[in-house]
Each structure stands twice: as structure tokens, then as C-alpha cells.
VEXLUM-122154 format. One record per atom (N, C-alpha, C): residue in three letters; chain; atom name; y, x, z. Coordinates in pm, 1 decimal, padded with zeros to 6 digits, always signed. Each point is the difference from the previous one (the first is absolute). Layout:
<pts>
PT   r c  a       c2       c1       c3
PT ALA A CA        Y        X        Z
...
</pts>
This chain:
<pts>
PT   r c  a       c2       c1       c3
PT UNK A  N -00113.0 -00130.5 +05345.7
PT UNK A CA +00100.8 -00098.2 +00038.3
PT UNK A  C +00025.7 -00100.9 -00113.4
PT UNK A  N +00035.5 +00071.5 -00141.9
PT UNK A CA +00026.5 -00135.9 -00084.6
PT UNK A  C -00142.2 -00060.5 -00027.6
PT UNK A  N -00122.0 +00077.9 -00017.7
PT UNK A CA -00072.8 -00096.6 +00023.4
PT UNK A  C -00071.5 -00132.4 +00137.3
PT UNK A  N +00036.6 +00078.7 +00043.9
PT UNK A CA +00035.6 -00157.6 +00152.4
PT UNK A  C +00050.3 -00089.9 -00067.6
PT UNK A  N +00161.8 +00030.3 -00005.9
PT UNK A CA +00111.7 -00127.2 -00088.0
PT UNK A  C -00056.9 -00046.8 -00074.9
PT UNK A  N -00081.9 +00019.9 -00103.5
PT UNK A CA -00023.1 -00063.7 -00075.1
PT UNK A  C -00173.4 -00098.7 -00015.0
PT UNK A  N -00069.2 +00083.4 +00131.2
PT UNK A CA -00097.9 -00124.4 +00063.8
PT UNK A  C +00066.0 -00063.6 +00061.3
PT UNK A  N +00096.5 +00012.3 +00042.6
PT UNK A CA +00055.5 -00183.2 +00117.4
PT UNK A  C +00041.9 -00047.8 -00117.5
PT UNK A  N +00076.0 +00052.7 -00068.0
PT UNK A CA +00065.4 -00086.8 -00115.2
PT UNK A  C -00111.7 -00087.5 -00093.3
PT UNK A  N -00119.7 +00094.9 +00013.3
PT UNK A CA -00055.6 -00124.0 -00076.6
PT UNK A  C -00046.0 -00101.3 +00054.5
PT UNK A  N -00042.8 +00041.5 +00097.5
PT UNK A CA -00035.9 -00162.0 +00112.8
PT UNK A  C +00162.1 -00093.9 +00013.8
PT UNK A  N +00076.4 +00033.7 +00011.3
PT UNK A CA +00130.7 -00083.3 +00004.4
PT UNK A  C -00003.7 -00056.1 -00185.7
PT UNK A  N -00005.7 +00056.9 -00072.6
PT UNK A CA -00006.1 -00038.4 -00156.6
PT UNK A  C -00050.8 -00138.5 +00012.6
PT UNK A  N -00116.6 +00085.9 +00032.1
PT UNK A CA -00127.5 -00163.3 -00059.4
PT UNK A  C +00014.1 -00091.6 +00047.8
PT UNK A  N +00056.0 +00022.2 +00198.0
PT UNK A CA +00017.4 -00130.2 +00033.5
PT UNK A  C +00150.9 -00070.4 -00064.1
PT UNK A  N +00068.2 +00039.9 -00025.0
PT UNK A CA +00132.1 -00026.0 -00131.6
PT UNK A  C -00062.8 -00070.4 -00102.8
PT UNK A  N -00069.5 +00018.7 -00041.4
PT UNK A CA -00013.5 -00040.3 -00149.5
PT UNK A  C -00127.7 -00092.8 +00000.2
PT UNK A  N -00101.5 -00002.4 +00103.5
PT UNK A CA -00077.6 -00086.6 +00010.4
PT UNK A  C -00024.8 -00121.5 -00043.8
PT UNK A  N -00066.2 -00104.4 -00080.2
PT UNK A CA -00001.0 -00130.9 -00042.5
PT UNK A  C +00109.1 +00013.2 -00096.3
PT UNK A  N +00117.8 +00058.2 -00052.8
PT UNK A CA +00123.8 -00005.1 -00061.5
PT UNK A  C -00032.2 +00076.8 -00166.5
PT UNK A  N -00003.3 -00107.1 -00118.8
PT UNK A CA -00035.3 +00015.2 -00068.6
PT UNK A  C +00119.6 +00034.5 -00122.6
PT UNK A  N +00077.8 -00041.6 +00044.9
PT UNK A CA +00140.0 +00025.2 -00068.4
PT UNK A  C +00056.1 +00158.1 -00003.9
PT UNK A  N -00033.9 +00063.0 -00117.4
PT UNK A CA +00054.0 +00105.3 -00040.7
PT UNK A  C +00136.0 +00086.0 +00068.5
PT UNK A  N +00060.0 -00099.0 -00050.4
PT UNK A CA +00153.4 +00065.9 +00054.4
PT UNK A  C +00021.0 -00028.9 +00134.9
PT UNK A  N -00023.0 -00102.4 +00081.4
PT UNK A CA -00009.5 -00003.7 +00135.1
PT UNK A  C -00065.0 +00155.4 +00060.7
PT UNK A  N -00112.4 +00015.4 -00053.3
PT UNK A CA -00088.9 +00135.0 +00055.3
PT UNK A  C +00059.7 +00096.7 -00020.3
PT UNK A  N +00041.1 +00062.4 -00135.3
PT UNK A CA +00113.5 +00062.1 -00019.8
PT UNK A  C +00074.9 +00010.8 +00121.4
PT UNK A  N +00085.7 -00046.6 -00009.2
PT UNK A CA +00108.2 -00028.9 +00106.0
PT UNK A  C -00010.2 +00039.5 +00088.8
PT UNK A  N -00150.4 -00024.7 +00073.2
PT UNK A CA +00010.8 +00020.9 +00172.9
PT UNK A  C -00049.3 +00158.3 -00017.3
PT UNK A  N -00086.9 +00017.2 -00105.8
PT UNK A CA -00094.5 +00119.4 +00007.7
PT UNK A  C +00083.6 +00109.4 +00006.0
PT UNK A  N +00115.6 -00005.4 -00113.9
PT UNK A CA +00143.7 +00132.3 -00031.3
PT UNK A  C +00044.6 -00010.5 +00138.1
PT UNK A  N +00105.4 -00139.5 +00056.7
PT UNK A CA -00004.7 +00024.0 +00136.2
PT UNK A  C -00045.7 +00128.7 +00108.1
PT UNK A  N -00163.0 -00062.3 +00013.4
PT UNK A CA -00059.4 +00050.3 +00083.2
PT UNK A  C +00007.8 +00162.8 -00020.8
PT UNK A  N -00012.9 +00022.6 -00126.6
PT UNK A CA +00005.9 +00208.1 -00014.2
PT UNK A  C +00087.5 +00009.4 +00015.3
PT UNK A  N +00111.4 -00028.6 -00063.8
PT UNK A CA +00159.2 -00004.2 -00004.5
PT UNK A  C +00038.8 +00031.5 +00146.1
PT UNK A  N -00060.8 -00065.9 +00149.6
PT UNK A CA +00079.0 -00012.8 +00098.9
PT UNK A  C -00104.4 +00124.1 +00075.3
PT UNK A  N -00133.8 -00005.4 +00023.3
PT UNK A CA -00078.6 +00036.7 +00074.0
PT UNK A  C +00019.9 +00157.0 -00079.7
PT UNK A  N -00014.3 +00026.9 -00113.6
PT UNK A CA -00008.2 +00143.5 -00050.6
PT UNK A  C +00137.0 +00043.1 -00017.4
PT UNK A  N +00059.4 -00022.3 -00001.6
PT UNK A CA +00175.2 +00033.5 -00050.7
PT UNK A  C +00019.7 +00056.9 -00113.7
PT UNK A  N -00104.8 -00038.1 -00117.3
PT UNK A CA +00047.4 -00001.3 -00110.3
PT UNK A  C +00179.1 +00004.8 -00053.2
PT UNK A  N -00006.7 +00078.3 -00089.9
PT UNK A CA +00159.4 -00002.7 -00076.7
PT UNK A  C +00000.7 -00174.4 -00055.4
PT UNK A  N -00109.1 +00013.9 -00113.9
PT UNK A CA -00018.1 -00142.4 -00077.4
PT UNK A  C -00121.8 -00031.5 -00010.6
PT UNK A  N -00038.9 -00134.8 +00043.5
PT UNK A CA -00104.0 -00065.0 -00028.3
PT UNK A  C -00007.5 -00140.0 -00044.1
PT UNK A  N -00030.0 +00012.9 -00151.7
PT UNK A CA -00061.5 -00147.4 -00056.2
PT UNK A  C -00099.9 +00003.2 -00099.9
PT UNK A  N -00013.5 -00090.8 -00038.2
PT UNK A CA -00067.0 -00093.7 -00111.4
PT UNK A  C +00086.4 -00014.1 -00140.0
PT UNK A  N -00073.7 +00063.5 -00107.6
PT UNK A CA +00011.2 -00031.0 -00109.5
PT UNK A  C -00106.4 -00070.4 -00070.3
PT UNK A  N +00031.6 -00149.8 -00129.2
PT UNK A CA -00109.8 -00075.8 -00022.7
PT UNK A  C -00002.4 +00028.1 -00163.3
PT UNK A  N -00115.3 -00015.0 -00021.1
PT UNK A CA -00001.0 -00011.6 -00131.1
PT UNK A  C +00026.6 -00120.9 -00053.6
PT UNK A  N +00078.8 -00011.8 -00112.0
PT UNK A CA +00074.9 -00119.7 -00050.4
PT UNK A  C +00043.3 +00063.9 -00139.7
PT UNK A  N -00156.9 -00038.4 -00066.3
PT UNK A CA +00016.7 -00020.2 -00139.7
PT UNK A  C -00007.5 +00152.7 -00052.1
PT UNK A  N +00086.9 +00079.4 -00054.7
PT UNK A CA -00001.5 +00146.2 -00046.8
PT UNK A  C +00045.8 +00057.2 +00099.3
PT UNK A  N +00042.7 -00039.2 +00073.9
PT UNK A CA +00122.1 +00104.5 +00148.1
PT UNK A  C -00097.0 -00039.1 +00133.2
PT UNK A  N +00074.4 +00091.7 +00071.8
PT UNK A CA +00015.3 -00016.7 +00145.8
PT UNK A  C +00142.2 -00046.9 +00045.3
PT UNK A  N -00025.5 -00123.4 +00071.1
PT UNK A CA +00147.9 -00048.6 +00039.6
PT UNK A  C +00021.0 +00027.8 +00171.4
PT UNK A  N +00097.5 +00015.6 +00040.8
PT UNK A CA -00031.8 +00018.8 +00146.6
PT UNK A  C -00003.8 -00094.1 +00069.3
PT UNK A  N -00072.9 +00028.0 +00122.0
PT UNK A CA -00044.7 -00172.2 +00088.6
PT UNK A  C +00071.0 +00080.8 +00127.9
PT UNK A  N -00062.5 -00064.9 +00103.8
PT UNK A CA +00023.0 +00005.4 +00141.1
PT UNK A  C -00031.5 +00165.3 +00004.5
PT UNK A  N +00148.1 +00048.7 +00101.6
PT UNK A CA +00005.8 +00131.4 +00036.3
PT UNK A  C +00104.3 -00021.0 +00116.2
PT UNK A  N -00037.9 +00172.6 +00080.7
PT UNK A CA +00099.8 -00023.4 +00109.2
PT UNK A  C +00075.7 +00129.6 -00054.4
PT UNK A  N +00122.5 +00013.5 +00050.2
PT UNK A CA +00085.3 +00155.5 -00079.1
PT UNK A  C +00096.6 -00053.6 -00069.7
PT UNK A  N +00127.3 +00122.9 -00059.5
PT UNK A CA +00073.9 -00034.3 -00085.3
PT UNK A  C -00045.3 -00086.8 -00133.0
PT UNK A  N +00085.8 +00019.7 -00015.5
PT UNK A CA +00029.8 -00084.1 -00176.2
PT UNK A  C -00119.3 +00034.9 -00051.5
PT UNK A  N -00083.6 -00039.4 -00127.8
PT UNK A CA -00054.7 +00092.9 -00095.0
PT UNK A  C -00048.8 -00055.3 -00113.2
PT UNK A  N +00001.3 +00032.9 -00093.9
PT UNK A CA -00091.7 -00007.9 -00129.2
PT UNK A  C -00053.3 -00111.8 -00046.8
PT UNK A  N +00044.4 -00086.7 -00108.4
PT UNK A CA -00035.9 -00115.8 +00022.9
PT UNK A  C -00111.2 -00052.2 -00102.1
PT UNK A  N -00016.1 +00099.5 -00110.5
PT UNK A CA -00082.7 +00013.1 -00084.6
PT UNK A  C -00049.0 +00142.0 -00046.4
PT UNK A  N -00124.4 -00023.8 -00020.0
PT UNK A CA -00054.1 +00153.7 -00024.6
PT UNK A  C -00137.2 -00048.5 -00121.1
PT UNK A  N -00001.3 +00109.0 -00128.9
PT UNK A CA -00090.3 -00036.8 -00070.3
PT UNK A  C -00139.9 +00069.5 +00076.3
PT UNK A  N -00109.3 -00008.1 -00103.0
PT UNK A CA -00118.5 +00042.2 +00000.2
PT UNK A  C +00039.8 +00101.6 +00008.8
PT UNK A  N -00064.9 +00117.4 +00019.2
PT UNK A CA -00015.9 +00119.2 -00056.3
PT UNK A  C +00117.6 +00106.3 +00090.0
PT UNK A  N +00105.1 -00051.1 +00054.4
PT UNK A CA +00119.3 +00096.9 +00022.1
PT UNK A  C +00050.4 -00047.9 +00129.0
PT UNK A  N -00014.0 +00121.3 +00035.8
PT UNK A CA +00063.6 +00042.4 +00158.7
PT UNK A  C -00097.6 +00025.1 +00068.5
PT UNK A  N -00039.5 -00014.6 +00132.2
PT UNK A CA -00110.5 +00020.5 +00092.9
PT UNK A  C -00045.3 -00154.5 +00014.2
PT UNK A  N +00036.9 -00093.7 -00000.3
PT UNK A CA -00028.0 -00165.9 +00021.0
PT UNK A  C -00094.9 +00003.9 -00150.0
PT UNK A  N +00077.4 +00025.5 -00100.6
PT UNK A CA -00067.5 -00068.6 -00108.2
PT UNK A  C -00104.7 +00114.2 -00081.8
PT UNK A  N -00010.7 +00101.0 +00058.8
PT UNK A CA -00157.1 +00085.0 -00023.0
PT UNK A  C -00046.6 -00063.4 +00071.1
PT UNK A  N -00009.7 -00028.7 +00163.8
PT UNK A CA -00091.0 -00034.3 +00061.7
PT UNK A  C -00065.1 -00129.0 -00043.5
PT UNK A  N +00078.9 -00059.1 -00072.9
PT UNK A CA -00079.8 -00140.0 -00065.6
PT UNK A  C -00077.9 +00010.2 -00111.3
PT UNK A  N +00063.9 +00111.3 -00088.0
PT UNK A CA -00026.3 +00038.5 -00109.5
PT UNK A  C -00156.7 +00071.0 +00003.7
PT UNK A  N -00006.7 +00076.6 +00095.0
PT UNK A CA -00118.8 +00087.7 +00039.7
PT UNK A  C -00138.0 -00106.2 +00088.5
PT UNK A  N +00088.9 -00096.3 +00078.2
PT UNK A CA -00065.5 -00106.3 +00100.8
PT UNK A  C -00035.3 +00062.7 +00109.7
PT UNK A  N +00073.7 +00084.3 +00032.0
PT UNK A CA -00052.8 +00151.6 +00130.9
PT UNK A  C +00124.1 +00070.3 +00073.0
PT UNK A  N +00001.2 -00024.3 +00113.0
PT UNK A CA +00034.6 +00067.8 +00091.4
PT UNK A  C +00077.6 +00110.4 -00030.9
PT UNK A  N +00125.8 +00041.0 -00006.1
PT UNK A CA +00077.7 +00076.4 -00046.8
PT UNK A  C +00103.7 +00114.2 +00127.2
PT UNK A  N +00020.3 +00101.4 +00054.6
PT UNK A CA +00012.3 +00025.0 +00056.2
PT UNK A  C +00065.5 +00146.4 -00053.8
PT UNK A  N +00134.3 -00004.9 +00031.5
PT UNK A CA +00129.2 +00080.0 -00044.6
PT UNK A  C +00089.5 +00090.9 +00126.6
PT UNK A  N -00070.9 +00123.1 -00001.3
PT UNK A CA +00098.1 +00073.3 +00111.2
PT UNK A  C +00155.5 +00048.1 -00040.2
PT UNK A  N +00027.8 +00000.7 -00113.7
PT UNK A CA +00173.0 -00024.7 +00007.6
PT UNK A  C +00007.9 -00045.4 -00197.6
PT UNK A  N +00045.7 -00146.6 +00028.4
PT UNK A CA +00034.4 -00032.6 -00059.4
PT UNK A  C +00080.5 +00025.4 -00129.6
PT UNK A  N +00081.0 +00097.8 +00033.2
PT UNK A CA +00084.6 +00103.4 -00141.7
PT UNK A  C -00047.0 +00080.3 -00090.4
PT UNK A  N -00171.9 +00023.6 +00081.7
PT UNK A CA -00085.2 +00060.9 -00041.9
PT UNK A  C -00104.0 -00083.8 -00131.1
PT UNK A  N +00053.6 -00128.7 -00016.6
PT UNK A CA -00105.4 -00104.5 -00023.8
PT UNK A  C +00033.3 -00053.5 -00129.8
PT UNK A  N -00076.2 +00020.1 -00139.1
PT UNK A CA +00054.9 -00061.8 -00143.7
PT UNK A  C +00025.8 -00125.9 +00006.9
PT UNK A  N +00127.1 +00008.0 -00009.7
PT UNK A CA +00047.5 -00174.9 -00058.7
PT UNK A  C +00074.7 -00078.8 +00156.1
PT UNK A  N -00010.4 +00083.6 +00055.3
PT UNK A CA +00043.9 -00089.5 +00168.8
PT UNK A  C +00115.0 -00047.2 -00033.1
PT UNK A  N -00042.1 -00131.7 +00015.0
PT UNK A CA +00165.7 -00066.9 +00031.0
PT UNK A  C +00077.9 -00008.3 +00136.6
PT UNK A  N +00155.9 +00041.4 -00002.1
PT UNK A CA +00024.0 +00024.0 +00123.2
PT UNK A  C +00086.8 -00124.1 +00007.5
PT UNK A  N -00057.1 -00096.1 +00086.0
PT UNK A CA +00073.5 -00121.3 +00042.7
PT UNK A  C +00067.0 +00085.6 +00131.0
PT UNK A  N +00005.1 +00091.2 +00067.0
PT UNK A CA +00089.4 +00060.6 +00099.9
PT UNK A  C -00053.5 +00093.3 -00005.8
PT UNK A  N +00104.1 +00093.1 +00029.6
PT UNK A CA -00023.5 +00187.9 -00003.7
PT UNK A  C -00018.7 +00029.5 +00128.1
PT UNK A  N +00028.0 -00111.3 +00094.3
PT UNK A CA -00113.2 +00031.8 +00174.9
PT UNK A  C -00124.1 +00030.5 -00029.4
PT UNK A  N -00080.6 -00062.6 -00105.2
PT UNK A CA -00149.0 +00021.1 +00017.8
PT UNK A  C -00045.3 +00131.4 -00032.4
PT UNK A  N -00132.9 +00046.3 +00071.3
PT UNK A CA +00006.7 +00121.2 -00030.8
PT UNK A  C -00154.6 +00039.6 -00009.4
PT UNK A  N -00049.2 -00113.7 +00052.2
PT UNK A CA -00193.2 +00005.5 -00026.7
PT UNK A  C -00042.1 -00145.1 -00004.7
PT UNK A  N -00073.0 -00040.8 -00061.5
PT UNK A CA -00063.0 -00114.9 +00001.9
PT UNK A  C -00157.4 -00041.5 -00007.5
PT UNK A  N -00040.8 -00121.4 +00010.7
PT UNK A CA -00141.9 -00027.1 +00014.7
PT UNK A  C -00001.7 -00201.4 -00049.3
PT UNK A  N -00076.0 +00022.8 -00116.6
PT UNK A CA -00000.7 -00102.2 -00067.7
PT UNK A  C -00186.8 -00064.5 -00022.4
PT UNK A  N -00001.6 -00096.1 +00092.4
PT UNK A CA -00174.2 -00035.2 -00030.8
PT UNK A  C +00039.7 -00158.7 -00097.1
PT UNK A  N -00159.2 -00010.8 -00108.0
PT UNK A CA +00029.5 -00071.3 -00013.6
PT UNK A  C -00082.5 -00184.0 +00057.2
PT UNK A  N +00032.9 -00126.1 -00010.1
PT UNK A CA -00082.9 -00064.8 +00022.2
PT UNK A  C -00052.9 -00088.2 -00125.3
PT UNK A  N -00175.1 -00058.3 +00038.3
PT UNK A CA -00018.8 -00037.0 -00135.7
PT UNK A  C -00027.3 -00091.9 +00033.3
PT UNK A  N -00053.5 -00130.1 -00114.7
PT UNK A CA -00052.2 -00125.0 +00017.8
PT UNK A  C -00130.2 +00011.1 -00120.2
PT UNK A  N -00090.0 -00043.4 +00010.9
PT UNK A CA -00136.7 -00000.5 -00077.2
PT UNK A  C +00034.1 +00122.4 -00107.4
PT UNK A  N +00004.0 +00109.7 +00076.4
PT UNK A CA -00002.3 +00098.9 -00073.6
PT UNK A  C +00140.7 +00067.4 -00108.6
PT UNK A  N +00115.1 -00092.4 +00018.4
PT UNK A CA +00135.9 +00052.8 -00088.2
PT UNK A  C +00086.1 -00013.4 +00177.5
PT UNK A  N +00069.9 +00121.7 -00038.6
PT UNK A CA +00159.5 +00012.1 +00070.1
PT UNK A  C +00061.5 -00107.8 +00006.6
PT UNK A  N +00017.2 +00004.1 +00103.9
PT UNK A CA +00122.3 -00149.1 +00020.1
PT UNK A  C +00133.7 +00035.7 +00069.1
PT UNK A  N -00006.6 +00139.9 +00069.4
PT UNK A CA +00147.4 +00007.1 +00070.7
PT UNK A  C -00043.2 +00129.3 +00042.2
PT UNK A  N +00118.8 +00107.7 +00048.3
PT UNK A CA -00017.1 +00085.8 +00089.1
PT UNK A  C +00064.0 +00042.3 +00096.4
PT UNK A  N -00082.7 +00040.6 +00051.0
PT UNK A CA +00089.1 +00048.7 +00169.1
PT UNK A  C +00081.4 +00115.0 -00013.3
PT UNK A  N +00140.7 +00004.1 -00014.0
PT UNK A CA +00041.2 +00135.9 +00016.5
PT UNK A  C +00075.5 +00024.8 +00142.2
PT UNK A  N -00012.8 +00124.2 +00029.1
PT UNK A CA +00082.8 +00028.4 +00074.5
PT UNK A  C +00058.2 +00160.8 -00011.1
PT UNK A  N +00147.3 +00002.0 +00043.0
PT UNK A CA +00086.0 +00144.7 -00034.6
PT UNK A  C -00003.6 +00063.6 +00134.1
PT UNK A  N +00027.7 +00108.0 -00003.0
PT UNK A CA +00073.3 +00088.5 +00130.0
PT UNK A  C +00100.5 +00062.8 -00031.2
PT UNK A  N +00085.3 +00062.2 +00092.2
PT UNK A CA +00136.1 +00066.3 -00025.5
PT UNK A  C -00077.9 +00121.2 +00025.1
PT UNK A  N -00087.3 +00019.5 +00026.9
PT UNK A CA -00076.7 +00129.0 -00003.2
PT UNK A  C -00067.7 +00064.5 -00082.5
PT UNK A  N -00041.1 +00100.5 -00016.0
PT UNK A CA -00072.1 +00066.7 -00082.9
PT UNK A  C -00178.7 -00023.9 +00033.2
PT UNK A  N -00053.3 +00022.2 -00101.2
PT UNK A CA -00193.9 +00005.2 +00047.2
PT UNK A  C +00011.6 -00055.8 +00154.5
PT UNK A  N +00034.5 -00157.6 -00020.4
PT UNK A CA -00019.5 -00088.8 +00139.0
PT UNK A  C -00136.7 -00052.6 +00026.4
PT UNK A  N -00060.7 -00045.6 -00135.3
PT UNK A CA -00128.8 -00053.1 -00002.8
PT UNK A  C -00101.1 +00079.0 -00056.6
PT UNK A  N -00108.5 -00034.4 +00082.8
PT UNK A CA -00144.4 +00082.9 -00022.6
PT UNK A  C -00085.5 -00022.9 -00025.0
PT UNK A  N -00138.1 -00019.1 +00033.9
PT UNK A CA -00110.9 -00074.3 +00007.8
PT UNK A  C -00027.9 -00115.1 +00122.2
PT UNK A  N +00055.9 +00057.3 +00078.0
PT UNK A CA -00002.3 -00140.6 +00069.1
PT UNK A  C +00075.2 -00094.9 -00019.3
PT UNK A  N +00132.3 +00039.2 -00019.0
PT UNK A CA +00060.0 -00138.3 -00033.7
PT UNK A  C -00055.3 -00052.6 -00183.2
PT UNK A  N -00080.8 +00046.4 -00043.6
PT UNK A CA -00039.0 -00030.5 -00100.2
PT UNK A  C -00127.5 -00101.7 +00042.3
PT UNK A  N -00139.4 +00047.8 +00062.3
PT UNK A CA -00066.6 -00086.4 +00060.0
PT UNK A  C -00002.9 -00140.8 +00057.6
PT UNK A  N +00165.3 +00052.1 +00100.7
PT UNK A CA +00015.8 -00123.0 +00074.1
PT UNK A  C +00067.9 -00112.9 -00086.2
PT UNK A  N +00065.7 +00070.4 -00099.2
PT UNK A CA +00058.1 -00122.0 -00064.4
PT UNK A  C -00031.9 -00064.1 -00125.2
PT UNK A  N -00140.9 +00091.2 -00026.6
PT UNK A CA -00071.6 -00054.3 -00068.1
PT UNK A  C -00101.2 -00138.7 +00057.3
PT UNK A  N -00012.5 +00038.4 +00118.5
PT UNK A CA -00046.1 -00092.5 +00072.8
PT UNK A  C +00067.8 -00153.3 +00007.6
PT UNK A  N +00128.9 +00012.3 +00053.5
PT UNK A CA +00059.1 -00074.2 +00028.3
PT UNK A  C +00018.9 -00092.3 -00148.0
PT UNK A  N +00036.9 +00017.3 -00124.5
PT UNK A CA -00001.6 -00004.5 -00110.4
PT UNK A  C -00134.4 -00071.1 -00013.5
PT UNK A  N -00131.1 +00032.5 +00026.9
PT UNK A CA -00138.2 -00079.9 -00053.2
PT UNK A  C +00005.3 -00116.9 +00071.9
PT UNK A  N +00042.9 +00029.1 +00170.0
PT UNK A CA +00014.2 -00142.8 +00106.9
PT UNK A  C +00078.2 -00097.8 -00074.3
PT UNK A  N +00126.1 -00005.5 -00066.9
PT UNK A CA +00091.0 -00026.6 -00086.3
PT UNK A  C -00130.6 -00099.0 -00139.2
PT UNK A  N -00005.1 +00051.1 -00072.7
PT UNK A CA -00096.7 -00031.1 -00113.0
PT UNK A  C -00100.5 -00126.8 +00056.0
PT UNK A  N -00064.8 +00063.7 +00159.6
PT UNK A CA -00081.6 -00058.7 +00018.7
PT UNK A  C +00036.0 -00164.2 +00067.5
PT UNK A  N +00117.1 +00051.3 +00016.0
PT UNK A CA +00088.4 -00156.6 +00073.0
PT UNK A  C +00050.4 -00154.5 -00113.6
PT UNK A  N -00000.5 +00112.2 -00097.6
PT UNK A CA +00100.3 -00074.7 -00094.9
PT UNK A  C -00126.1 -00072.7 -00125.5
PT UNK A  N -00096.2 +00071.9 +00023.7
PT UNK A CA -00108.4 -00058.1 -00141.3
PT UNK A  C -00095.5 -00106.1 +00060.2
</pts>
């Protein structure tokens, strides 16, 4: 079943983001689109900007508005340039808790000629929410992304 959701979703993605070369526009619709179709807790975009991750377009509460290299689940995954995937968060060195709802997360990252440029995170109020498929698929969705914008 979630892998269904997340083949329509990618055919709905691409036609979203199609011809649209503007970063944060894509952003935007892409968090959207998981945000509404998966019922994600939180889904956005964090960019790289300079030594940090600053936050971009997300759907969800409040959150986090800077995050270095290296710390939390956002900024290993940049740090590492890989796909990061956390079944309970409390469990996790260095997690920063922008809300104590979250309780598992899944952080891919995206690149441009080979360096990180932003990453996809998303939280659950759940425990071990994400797996390998939602790792696949949103790794996927993430390269369509790259491939729109370069």
C-alpha cells in the first residue's frame, strides 16, 4: 500500500515540478505533495547556506531554523551526503529536538555537481515509521528534484 502512494505520488511530483527550475518553488510543491498525500507529521526542506542548514519550505509545526554540519539527523545526513534513517529519535547522538512530538525520522540528502545542497527531512509522531521503501521512494523523488533544477 505505501508503496502504491508513493508511485502515484511520483507521477503527480514530476508533473508539479516539470519545466520549473526554481529551487524553492519545487521545494514547496514537492513537501506539499508528501506532506498531504502521506500524512507525514513534518515535511520540508533544509538548504545549505554557507556552514548551516537553514530551513526552507516545509509543511508542519514550527521548526528549527538553523542546524550546523555534523548535528542532529539533518546535519549528519549532509555531513555523511547519505540517506539517514532514525527509528526513534531519543535513541540518536546529538538529536536536536525542535518538538518532543517527533519520534522517528528520515532525512535524504539532495546534491548539485556532486556537493549537498539541501535536505529532505521528514518526522513522525511515531516510532520506526520509515523503512526501505520510504527510503527508495524518496530517494527517488529527491534525484527527479536535482534533475529539474540543474
Amino acid at each position: 500500500m505505501k508503496a502504491e502512494k508513493y508511485k502515484s505520488l511520483l507521477a503527480q511530483i514530476g508533473a508539479l515540478i516539470e519545466g520549473e527550475t526554481d529551487l524553492i518553488a519545487v521545494m514547496s510543491n514537492v513537501a506539499a505533495a508528501l506532506h498531504q498525500e502521506m500524512g507525514f507529521w513534518w515535511t520540508g526542506f533544509y538548504r545549505v547556506v554557507g556552514d548551516q542548514l537553514v530551513l526552507g519550505p516545509f509543511q508542519g509545526p514550527v521548526a528549527c531554523m538553523h542546524i550546523a554540519k555534523g548535528r542532529g539527523v539533518c546535519g549528519t545526513a549532509w555531513q555523511r551526503g547519505e540517506t539517514v534513517v532514525v527509528a526513534d529519535v531519543e535513541q540518536f547522538p546529538g538529536h536536536i529536538a525542535c518538538s518532543s512530538e517527533s519520534r522517528s525520522e528520515i532525512v535524504v540528502p539532495l546534491f548539485d555537481a556532486g556537493r549537498v545542497i539541501a535536505v529532505l527531512d521528514i518526522d513522525s509522531e511515531r516510532l520506526a515509521a520509515f523503512d526501505d521503501t520510504d527510503r527508495h521512494y524518496l530517494e527517488q523523488i529527491c534525484r527527479m528534484i536535482e534533475q529539474n533544477i540543474s
